[in-house]
N, C-alpha and C positions, 0 to 999 in steps of 0.2 A: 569663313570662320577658321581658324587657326589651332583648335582642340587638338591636333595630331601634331603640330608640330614642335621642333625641340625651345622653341621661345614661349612657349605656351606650356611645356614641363616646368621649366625654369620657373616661369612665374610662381607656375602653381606650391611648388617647391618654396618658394620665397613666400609664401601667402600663408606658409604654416607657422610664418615667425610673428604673423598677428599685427602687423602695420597695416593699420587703413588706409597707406599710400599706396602699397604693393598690393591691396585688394582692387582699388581702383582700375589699378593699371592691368593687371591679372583679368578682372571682368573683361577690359578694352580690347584687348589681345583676344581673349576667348570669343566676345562676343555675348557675355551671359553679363546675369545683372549680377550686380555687386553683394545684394542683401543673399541670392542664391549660392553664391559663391563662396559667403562666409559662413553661410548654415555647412554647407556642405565640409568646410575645410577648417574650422574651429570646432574643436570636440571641448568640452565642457563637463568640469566632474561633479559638478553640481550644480544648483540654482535655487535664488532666492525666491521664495513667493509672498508679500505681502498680509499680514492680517486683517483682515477687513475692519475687526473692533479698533483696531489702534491706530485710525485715519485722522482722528486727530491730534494722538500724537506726534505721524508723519508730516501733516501740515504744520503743524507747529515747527517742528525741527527744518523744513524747508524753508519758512519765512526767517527762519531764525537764518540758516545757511546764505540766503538769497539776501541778505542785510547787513551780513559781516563780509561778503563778497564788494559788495556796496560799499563798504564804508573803508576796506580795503586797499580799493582800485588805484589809488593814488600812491598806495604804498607796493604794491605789486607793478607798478609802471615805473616806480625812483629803480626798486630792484632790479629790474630788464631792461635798462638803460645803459 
C-alpha cells in the first residue's frame, strides 16, 4: 500500500476536487475502496432525505424523467456528434 507516499498525498489532494476519475485512481494507489474514500474525502453541507408520503409523487416525476430521456436520445446524440 502506498498511504505514506508523496503519490498517494497527491491523489488524495486531487480527490478533494470531487472527479470520480481521480477517486478511482486515489483508491488504486492507496489500495482502499473507492466508496470509503469518498465518504472519507467529500464533506457535504447537507442532504436530502426523501418523504415517504410523496412516493408517488417521486414515481411519477421519474417515469416522467425516464420518458423524456427516451424520447430525447436522438436529439442528445445529433448534439454530441
Amino acid at each position: 500500500m502506498l498511504s505514506s507516499s508523496p503519490a498517494a498525498g497527491m491523489c488524495e489532494e486531487e480527490c478533494q476536487k470531487s472527479n470520480p476519475i481521480r477517486f478511482a485512481v486515489a483508491a488504486g494507489i492507496k489500495g482502499e475502496d473507492v466508496l470509503d474514500l469518498s465518504q472519507r474525502l467529500v464533506k457535504t453541507k447537507r442532504s436530502y432525505t426523501p418523504d415517504p408520503k410523496n412516493k408517488d409523487v417521486y414515481e411519477r416525476n421519474y417515469r416522467v424523467v425516464i420518458d423524456l430521456y427516451k424520447s430525447n436520445a436522438a436529439n442528445y446524440k445529433r448534439l454530441n456528434s
